[in-house]
RORO-753996 format. One record per residue (C-alpha): residue in one letter; y, x, z. Coordinates in pm, whole numbers, plus 50000, padded with zeros to 5 digits. Layout:
<rs>
AYXZ...
</rs>
This chain:
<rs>
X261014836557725X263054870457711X266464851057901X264424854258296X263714893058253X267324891858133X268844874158465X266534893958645X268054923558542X271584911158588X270504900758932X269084935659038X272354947458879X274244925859146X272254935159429X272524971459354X276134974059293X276914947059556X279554966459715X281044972159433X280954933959347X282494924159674X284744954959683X286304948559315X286024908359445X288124912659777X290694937259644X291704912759375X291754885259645X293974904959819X296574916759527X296124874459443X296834863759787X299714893959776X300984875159460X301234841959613X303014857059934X305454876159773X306074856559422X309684836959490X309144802659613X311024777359357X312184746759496X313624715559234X315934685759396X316054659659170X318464630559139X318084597958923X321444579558791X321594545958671X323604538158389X325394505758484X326034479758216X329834467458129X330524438758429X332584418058205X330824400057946X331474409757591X332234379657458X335564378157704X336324417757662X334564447257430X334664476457537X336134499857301X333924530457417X330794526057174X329814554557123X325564555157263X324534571857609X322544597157456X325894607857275X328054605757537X325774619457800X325284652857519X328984655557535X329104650757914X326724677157973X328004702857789X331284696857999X329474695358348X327544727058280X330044749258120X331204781758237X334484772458466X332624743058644X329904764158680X331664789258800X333254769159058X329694756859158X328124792959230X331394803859447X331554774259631X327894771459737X326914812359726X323614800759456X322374832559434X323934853059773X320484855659889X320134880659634X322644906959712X320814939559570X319794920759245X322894935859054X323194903958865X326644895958806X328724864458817X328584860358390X324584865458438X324304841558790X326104812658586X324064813358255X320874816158547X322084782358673X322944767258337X318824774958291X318194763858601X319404727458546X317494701258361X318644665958244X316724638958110X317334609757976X314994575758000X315644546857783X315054513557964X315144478857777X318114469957657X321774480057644X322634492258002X319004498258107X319164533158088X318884560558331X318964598858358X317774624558627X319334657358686X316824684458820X318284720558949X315674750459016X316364775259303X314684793259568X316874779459860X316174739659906X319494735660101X321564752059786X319484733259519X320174698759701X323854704559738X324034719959358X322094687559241X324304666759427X327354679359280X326644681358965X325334641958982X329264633359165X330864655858824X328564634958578X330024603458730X333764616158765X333364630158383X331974597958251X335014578558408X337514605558294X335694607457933X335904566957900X339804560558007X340644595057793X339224579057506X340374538557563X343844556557646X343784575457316X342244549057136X345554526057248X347934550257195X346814555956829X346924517256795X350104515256961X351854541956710X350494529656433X351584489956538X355004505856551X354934523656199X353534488856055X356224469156248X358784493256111X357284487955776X357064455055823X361054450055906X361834472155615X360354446955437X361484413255594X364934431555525X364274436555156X362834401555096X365994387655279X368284405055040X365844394954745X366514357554859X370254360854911X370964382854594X369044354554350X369874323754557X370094294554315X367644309254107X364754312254307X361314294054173X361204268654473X365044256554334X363734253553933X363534218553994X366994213354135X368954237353880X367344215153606X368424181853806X371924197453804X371824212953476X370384177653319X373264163353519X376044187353394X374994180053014X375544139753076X378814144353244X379584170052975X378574144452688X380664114352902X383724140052915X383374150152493X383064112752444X385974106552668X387924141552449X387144117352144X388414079152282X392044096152430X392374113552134X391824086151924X393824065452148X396334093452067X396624094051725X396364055451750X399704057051992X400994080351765X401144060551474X402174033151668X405254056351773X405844066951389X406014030851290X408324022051559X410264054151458X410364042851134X411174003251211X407903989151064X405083966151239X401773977451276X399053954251163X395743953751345X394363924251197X391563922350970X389693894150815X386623883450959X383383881650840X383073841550782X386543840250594X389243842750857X390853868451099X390163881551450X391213908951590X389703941251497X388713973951690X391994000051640X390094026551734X387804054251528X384854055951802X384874015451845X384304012351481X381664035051432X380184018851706X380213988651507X379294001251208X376324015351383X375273981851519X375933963351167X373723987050974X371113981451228X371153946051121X372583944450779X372343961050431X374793986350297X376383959550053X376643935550336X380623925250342X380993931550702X379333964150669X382063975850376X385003960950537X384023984050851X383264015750642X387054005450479X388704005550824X387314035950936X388164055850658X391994045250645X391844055651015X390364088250914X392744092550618X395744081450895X394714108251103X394794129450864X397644126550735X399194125651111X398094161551160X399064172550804X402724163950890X404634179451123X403944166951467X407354151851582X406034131851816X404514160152038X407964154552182X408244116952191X411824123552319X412804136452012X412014103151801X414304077051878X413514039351835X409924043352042X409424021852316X409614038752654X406354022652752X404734035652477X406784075152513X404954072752853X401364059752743X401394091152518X402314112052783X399444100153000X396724102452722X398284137652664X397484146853018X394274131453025X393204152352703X394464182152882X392514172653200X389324164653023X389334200052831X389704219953165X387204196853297X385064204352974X385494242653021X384214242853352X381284224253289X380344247753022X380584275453253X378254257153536X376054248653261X375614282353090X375224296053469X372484271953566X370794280453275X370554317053307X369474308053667X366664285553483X366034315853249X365704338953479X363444316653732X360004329053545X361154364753582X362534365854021X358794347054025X357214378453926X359324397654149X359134370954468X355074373254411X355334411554472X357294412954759X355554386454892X352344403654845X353814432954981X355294414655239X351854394055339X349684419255341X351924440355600X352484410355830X348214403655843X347934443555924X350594436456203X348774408956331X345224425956326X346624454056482X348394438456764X345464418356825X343874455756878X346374464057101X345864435157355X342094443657328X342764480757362X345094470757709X342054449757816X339714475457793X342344503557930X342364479158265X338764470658254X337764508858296X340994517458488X339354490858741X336424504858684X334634476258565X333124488758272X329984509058201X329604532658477X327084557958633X325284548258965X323304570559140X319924556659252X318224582359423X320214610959607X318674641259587X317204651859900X316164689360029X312424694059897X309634700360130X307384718359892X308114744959662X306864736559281X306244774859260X303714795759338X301344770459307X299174785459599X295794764959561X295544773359163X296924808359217X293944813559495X291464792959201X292584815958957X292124847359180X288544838359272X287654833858905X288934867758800X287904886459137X284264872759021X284754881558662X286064917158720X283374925759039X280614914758765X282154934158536X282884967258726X279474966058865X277744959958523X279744992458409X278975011158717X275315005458641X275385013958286X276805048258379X273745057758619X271665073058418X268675071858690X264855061658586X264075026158823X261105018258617X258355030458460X259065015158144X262765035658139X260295068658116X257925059257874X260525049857670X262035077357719X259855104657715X257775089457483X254475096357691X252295072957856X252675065258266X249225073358425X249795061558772X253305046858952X252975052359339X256055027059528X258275041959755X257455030560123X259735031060411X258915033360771X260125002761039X262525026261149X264135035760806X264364998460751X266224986561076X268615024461023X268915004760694X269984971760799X272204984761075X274425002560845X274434973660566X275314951260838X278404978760997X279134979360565X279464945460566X281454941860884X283744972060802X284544951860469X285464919060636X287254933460928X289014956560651X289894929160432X291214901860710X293054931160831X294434934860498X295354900260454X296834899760793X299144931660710X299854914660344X301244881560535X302904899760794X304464926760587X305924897660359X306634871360577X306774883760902X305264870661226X307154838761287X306924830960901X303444836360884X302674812961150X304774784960960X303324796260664X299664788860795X300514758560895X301944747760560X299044762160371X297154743660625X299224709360521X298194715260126
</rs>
């Protein structure tokens, strides 16, 4: 019930003070409209870039760039917009000659650009989907779309400079360190060629043929010993044979046999052990045949012992005469094949003692061949792994010297913009009504509130505290009425004609008359 007196009273207010309602309304009109004439126009060209996937497939050549977009375009950026390709950028295309009294100087126009340019990435679906657009703010649209522009050609000559820099480097640090392994690697093929010709013959892959030749050397060794024993029992034998001629007697070699007569019995000591051996193996001890044997061998062993008590004259079977000449030289041969034999013995005991140290030793150069084969192995895999690196590293070098690998398209060039992006005229004016209402309302409410004139005759009574008897209107005549109405109506005609004057001066003075007209129409466009 009390909010209508309440809007009443606000109403009177405003039709009171409606002057200074439209005044207060008009003049902040007039300082918006000011704002939105003067205020720099900002113009953005923008540019979109695609990021091109690798045009090889992968699985014939990988790339050896992997580092992500994102990354690389971080890196990219920070080289496109720093101070010396800036700097190049604001002398080449004058950015900021328009301002020529702003006192800002080359340090302060470059970090104004560096602000002035936006980049933004947009992830698409999948590797090679993605895309970036570069934005640059400025107040001349020409400038801004040649700025844009260039910095979208650096991007793309940076990315291709960035990618062969780094598959270069990459191959060049593989191709050093191929050579240090392959140096390494010789090194080592040198010192497991010497291994292999300092221990040849004892080697583990030749174990099995030292021990054929070693089991080989100790049966020709036994068949020369047993050979040793037959000449020199054929020696003594011959001997004897010489001492008897030497002496004029006749050596008997026959025995009686085992069933009662004689045959012919072995003259020799190793003949009649063999016998022996084979008669025990079939006999008793007290068998006859076994005794007579046992009594031929000893007289043989007690002849040849008493041979090499005596003095040996028949080393020199010259010196004994009587002996046969056949049998001088069948001593002499026997001699010579004893002598033979022995040198022959000698040697085989040397190849035999050095096959088996090269036996002994086999366990021990296995050890040692394991190492440097490890050693050896493992050098020769890291050579191969990292030549295959190299040939990939040379692919890849090609592929982006070719320019076939992931690259930077532009999609969209940027293009001069029509419109400015700042002021934005329509909100600025929106804006400017709202507050021209707000603060006409409001200087008119405090213009009101300062007049301390009675209107009613409430205000007295409440006042003075004393009852109203009688409240007589005030009356005006026809004539004070129209005097009235003529001046509200020259008021409100001075006001209008005062403000479009204004707001012609306020375009004029900022724009001029040829960019006013231009600037009508474009308002007119929006």
């Amino acid at each position: 019930m009390n909010q209508l007196p309440d809007i009443s009273q606000y109403w009177h207010i405003a039709v009171r003070r409606k002057y200074w309602i439209i005044i207060t309304f008009l003049v902040t009109i007039l300082a918006g409209l000011t704002y939105a004439l003067t205020a720099p126009r900002i113009f953005v060209a923008k540019t979109l870039i695609l990021v091109e996937s690798q045009r090889v497939p992968q699985d014939f050549v990988r790339s050896i760039v992997s580092s992500d977009i994102e990354e690389r375009l971080k890196t990219i950026t920070q080289q496109v917009t720093s101070r010396t390709n800036l700097e190049s950028i604001v002398k080449e295309h004058q950015v900021y000659s328009e301002e020529p009294g702003s006192g800002m100087t080359l340090e302060g126009q470059i970090e104004l650009l560096r602000k002035n340019i936006k980049i933004d990435v947009a992830r698409g679906g999948g590797r090679g989907g993605s895309a970036f657009t570069i934005e640059v703010l400025g107040k001349d649209r020409v400038k801004v779309t040649r700025v844009t522009n260039t910095l979208a050609s650096n991007f793309i000559s940076e990315n291709l400079k960035n990618r062969e820099s780094q598959v270069l480097g990459t191959s060049a640090f593989i191709a050093d360190e191929l050579e240090s392994v392959r140096k390494q690697l010789l090194e080592k093929e040198e010192e497991y060629k010497k291994f292999r010709e300092k221990h040849m013959g004892g080697l583990p892959e030749q174990l099995q043929t030292n021990l054929t030749i070693l089991q080989r050397l100790q049966l020709t060794q036994e068949q020369i010993a047993n050979s040793i024993r037959d000449a020199e029992n054929r020696k003594i034998l011959i001997r004897t044979q010489m001492a008897t001629q030497h002496s004029g007697e006749t050596p008997q070699t026959r025995v009686p046999g085992s069933s009662g007569g004689e045959r012919e019995r072995p003259s020799d000591l190793a003949s009649l052990r063999s016998e022996l051996a084979g008669l025990q193996a079939r006999y008793t001890p007290s068998h006859p045949d076994v005794i007579r044997v046992k009594e031929m061998i000893g007289r043989l062993e007690q002849e040849r012992a008493k041979t090499e008590a005596q003095p040996d004259k028949t080393e020199n079977p010259s010196a004994m005469p009587g002996v046969d000449a056949a049998v001088r030289r069948q001593y002499m041969e026997v001699e010579h094949e004893v002598m033979n034999l022995k040198v022959d013995q000698e040697r085989l005991k040397s190849q035999i003692k050095y096959y088996q140290q090269k036996v002994e030793e086999t366990p021990l150069r296995e050890q040692e061949l394991i190492s440097v084969n490890r050693d050896y192995n493992n050098l020769k895999e890291t050579y191969n792994t990292m030549l295959r690196k190299k040939l990939d590293a040379e692919i890849s070098v090609s592929m982006e010297r070719k320019q076939k690998g992931e690259q930077f398209r532009i999609l969209d060039t940027a293009k001069e913009p029509e419109r400015p992006i700042k002021p934005d005229v329509p909100s600025i004016l929106l804006m400017t009504v709202a507050l021209a209402l707000g603060l006409g309302g409001g200087v008119a409410y405090l213009r009101d509130m300062m007049d301390t004139s009675f209107r009613k005759p409430e205000e007295i009574e409440k006042e003075l505290k004393l009852p109203i008897l009688v409240s007589i209107p005030f009356k005006h005549t026809k004539q004070e009425i129209k005097g009235q109405k003529r001046k509200e109506i020259f008021k409100a005609a001075g006001v209008a004609a005062g403000f479009a004057v204004s707001v012609v001066a306020i375009v004029v003075g900022t724009k001029g008359f040829g960019a006013t007209v231009r600037y009508i129409k474009e308002l007119a466009g929006l």
